[in-house]
C-alpha positions as a printed Julia matrix, in Angstrom:
389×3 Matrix{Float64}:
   0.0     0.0     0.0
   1.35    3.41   -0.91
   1.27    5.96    1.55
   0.84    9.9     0.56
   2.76   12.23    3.07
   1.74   15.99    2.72
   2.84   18.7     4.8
   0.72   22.19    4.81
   2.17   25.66    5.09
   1.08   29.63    4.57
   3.21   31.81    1.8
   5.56   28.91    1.11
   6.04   26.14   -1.32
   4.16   22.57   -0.31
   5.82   19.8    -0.04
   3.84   16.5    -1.42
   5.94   12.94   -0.9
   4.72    9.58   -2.3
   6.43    6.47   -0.7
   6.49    3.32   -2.23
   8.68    0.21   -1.34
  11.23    2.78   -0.23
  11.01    4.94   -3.15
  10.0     8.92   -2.32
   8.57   10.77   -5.34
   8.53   14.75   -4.24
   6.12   17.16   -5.94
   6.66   20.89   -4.96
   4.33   23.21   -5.94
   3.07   26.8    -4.29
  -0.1    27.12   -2.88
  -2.08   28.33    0.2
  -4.01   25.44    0.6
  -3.41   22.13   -0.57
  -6.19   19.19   -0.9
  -4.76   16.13   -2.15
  -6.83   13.21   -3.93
  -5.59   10.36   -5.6
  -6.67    7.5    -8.44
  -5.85    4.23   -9.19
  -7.17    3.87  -12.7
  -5.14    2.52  -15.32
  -1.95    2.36  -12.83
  -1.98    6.59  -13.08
  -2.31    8.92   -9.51
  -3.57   12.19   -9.46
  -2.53   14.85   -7.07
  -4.65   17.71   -6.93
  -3.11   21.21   -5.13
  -6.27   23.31   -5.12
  -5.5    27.19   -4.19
  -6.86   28.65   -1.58
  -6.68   32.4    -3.38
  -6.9    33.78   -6.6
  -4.63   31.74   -8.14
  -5.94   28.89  -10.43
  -5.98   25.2    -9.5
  -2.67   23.2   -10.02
  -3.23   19.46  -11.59
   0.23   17.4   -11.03
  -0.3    13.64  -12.78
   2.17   10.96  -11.72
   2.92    7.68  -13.76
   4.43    4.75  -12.82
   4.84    1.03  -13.26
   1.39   -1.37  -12.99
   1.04   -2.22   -8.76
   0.18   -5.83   -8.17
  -2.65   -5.14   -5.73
  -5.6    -3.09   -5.22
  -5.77   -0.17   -2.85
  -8.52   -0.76   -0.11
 -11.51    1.75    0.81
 -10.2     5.13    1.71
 -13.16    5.63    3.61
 -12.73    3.6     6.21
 -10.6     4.59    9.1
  -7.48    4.29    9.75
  -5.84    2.11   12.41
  -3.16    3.72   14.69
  -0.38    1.56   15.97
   0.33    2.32   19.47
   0.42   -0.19   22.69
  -3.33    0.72   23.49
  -4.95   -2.91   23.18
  -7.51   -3.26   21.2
 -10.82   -5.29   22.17
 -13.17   -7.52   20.38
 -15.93   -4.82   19.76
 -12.94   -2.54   18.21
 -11.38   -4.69   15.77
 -10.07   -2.94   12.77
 -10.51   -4.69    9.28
  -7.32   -6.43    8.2
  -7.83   -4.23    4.48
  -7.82   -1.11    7.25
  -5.22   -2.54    9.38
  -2.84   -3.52    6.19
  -3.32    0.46    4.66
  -1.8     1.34    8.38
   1.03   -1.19    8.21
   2.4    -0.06    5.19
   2.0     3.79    6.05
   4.24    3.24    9.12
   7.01    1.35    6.93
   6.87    3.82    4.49
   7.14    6.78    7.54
  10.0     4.88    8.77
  11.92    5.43    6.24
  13.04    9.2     7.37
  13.51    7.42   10.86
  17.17    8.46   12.35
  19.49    5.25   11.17
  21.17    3.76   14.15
  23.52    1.23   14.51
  24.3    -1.62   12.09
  24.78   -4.99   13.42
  25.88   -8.17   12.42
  28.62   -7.36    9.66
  26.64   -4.69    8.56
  23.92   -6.99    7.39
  21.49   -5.34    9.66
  20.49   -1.75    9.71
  18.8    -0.32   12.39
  16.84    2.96   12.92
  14.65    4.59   15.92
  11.77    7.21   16.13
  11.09    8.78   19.14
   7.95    9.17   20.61
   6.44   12.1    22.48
   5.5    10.17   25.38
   5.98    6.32   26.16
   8.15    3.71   24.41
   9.9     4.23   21.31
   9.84    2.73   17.64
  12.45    0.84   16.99
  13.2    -0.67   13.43
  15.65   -2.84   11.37
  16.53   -3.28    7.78
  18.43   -6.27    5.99
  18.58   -7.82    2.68
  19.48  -11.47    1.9
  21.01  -12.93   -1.31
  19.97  -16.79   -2.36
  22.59  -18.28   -0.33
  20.54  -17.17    2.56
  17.13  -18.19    1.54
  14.47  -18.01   -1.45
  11.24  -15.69   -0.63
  10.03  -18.93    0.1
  12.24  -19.9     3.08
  11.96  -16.8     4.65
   8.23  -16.87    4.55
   8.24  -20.33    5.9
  10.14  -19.7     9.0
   8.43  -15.9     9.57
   4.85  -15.89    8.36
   3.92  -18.55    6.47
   0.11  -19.45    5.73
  -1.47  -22.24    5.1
  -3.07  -21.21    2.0
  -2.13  -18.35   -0.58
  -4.42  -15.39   -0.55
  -3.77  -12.77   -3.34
  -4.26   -9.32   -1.2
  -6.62   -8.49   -3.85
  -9.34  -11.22   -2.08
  -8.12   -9.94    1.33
  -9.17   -6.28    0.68
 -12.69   -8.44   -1.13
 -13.43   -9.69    2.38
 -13.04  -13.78    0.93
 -10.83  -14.78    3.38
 -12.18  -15.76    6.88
  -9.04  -16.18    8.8
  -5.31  -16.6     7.88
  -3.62  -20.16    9.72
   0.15  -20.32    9.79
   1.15  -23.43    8.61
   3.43  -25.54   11.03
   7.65  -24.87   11.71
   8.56  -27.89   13.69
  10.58  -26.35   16.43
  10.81  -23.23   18.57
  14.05  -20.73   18.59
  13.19  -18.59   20.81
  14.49  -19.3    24.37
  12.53  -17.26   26.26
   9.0   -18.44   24.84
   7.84  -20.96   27.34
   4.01  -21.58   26.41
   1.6   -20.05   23.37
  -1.95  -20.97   23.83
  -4.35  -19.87   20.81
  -7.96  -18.12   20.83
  -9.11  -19.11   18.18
 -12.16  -20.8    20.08
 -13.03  -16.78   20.91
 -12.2   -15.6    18.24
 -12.72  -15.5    14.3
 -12.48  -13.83   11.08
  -9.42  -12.38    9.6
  -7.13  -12.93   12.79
  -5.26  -15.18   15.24
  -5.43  -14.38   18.85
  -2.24  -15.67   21.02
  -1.33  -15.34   24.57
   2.06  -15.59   25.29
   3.99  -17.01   28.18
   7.94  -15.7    28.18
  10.35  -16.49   31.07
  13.84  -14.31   31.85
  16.38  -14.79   33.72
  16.16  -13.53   37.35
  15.71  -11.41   38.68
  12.9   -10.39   35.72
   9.24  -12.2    36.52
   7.62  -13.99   33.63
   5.77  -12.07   31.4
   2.66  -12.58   29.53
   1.5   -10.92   25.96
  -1.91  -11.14   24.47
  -1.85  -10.11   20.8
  -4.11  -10.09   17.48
  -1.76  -11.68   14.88
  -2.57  -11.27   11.42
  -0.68  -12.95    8.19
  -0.99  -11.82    4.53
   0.56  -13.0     1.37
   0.52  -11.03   -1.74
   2.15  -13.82   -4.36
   2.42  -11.64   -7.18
   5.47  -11.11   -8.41
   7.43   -9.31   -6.79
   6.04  -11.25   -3.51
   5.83   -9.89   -0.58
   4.16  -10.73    2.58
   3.07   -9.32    6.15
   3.27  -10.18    9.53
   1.17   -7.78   11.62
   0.88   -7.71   15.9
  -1.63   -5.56   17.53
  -1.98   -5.79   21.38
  -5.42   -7.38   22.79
  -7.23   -6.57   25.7
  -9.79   -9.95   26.74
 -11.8    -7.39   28.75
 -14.39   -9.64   30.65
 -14.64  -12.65   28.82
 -14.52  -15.48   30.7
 -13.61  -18.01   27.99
 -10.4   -15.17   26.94
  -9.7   -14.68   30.34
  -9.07  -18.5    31.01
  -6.69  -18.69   28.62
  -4.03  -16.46   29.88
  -1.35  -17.35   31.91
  -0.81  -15.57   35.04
   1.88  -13.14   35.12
   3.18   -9.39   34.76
   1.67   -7.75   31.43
   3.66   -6.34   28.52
   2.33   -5.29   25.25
   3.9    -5.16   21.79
   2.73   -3.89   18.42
   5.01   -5.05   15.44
   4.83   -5.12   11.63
   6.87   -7.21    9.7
   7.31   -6.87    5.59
   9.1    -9.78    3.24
   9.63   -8.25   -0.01
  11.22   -9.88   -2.89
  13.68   -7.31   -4.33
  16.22   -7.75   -7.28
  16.74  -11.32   -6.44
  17.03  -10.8    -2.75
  14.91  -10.86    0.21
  14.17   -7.34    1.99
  13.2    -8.25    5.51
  11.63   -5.02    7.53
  10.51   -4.87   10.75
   9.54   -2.24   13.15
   7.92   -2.47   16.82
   7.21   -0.87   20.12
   6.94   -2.8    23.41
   6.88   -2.2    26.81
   8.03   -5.19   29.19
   6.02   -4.11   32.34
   5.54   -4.6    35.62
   8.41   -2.1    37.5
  11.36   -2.16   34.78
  11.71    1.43   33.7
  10.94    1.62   29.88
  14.44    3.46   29.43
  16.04    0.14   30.78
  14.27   -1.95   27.92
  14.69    0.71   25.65
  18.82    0.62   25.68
  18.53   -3.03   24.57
  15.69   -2.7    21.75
  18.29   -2.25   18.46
  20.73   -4.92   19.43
  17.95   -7.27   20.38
  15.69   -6.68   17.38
  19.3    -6.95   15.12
  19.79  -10.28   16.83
  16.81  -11.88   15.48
  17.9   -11.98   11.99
  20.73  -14.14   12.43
  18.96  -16.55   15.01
  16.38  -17.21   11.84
  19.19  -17.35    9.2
  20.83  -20.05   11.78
  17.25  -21.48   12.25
  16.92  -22.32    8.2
  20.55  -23.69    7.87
  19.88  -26.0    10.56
  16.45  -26.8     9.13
  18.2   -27.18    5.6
  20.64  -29.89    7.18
  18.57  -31.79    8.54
  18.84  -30.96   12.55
  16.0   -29.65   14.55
  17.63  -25.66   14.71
  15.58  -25.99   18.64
  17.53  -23.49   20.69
  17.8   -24.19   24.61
  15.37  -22.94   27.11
  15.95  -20.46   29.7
  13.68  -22.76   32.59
  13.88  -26.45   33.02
  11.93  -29.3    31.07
   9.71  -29.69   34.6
   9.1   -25.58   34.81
   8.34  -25.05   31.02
   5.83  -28.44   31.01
   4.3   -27.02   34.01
   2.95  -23.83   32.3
   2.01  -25.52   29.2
  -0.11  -28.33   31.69
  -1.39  -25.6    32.88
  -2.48  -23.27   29.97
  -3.74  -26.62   28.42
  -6.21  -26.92   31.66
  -7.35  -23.72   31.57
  -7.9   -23.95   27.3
 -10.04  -27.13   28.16
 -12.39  -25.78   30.97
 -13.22  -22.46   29.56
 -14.1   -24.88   26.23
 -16.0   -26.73   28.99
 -17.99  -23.36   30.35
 -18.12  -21.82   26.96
 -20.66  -24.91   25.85
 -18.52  -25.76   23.26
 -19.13  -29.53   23.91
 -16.24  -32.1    22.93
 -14.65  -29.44   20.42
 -10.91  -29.77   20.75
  -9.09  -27.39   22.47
  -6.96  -24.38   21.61
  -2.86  -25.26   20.23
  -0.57  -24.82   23.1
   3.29  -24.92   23.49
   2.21  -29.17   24.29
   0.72  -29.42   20.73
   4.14  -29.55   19.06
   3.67  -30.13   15.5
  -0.21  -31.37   15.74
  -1.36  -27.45   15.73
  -1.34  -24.97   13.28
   0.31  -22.42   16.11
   3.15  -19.92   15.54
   4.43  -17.91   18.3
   5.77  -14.16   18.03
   8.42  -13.27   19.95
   8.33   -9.65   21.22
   9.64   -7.46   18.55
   6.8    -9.23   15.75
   8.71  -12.47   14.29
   6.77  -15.35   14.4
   7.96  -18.97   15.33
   5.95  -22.11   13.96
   4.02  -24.57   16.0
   6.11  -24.3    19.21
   7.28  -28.18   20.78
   7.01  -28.29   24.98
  10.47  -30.43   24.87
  13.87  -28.5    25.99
């Protein structure tokens, strides 16, 4: 989705820039007033600088190469990405919350660069909020000795079926299943349970379980995880986190594990780009509890850098032949323990919700029977978690 930036001013020249996959287009034109309107017909966009004085009306008409989806209904509204959680009467439609993805990658682009990491492969870059935590974002691109589109959508967002983002904005999807990663790489994740028996439509509700080392308590994240695949060429797919709030329902409420709060909100962008893989990412999150944000803040670029090659390692060991499972921070007893017990709790509120003998919601204990996949904090999503290690 393209996003239009415009910036308004009195007595000076107007500044219009068009983002696109990292490309900026400026128009500069004078006016008083500026009202911009765009088109998508036959692949041509329309800006429109109308004048609010004397002066006549100023049509600017920009042309560029065929897109390979549809842009949604700029009527609806817009979805803001912040760590406010959402609720199940506030839901934003994916089409909606897909426009607002792709407006914050393209914003991110004039983000301050930070540091680089791992050779250089990784780039990072920061925006600083008014008020709160941070955005924090990394950039890398991967040749074919480190994966095909298709590896790298495998291991971070993979779907069970292919939906063209053309039927997504149509509304003829009901739901988007990641389709199963044998093992888990993440050593903090202890337990993922799924809401799906809550929940429906165009997203996957998780609750997360993640253990530190001391003296940090657990910590628990509830999220809205949405996966979309535009296979056109060139592909490119998204992984989207928005933080849930269960409110009062019983059947939600059952299914989170006890433990200190944190919220994250992450967006996550495979694009297929001169026969490598872009991989973008950018997130906020706030760990909780009585850990000063500027404490979790220090760590955010190095630990969001760190992720790429923990996935790159991930798909050579996959690739070989060995499980790529990386150790866990509690014992086997601990880590069964919470998955016993978020497996309990997934049955009874089943049990209370009337639902009869349906089967009940993938946990951590599923391994690869589920069609789970587990986010880790800063948006990248793990396959159908096992409860071994």
């Amino acid at each position: 989705m393209d996003v239009l930036c415009v910036s308004q001013a009195c007595h000076r020249p107007t500044d219009v820039e068009h983002c696109w996959r990292m490309i900026c287009i400026r128009i500069v034109w004078d006016a008083y007033k500026v009202e911009v309107s765009w088109t998508n017909a036959q692949d041509t966009w329309a800006l429109v600088g109308t004048c609010g004085c004397q002066n006549p009306v100023t049509d600017i008409t920009v042309s560029w190469p065929a897109l390979s989806l549809d842009m949604p209904n700029r009527n609806k509204s817009n979805y803001e990405f912040s760590l406010a959680p959402i609720t199940k009467n506030n839901i934003p439609p994916l089409a909606v919350l897909i426009e607002s993805a792709n407006a914050l990658l393209a914003s991110s682009v004039r983000w301050p660069p930070g540091k680089t990491f791992c050779n250089g492969l990784v780039q990072t870059f920061s925006h600083k909020e008014p008020s709160g935590p941070n955005w924090h974002g990394r950039l890398s691109y991967h040749p074919i000795e480190h994966g095909t589109f298709h590896d790298f959508w495998q291991v971070i967002g993979s779907s069970s079926q292919f939906h063209t983002l053309q039927a997504l904005i149509a509304c003829n999807i009901s739901g988007v299943r990641h389709s199963q990663a044998q093992e888990e790489y993440v050593p903090e994740l202890v337990s993922a349970t799924h809401l799906e028996p809550f929940l429906d439509g165009d997203y996957n509700g998780w609750t997360y379980h993640y253990t530190y080392s001391p003296p940090v308590s657990p910590r628990t994240f509830t999220v809205l995880l949405a996966t979309v695949l535009d296979d056109k060429p060139p592909r490119q797919g998204w992984v989207i986190n928005i933080p849930f709030d269960v409110g009062d329902n019983e059947g939600l409420k059952a299914l989170e594990e006890k433990g200190v709060r944190g919220r994250f909100t992450s967006v996550e962008r495979l694009l297929e780009v001169n026969d490598q893989v872009e991989w973008m990412g950018v997130t906020m999150y706030q760990i909780g509890g009585s850990i000063p944000n500027f404490i979790s803040e220090r760590q955010m670029p190095k630990q969001l850098a760190e992720r790429v090659p923990q996935v790159l390692e991930y798909m050579d060991a996959r690739r070989a032949g060995q499980s790529g499972r990386k150790p866990k921070l509690v014992s086997r007893s601990s880590s069964l323990s919470v998955v016993t017990r978020a497996r309990k709790r997934s049955v009874q509120a089943l049990f209370n919700s009337g639902a009869g003998t349906s089967s009940a919601p993938s946990t951590a204990a599923d391994g690869a029977a589920g069609d789970a996949s587990v986010p880790v904090p800063d948006g990248t999503p793990i396959g159908s978690p096992s409860a071994a290690t």
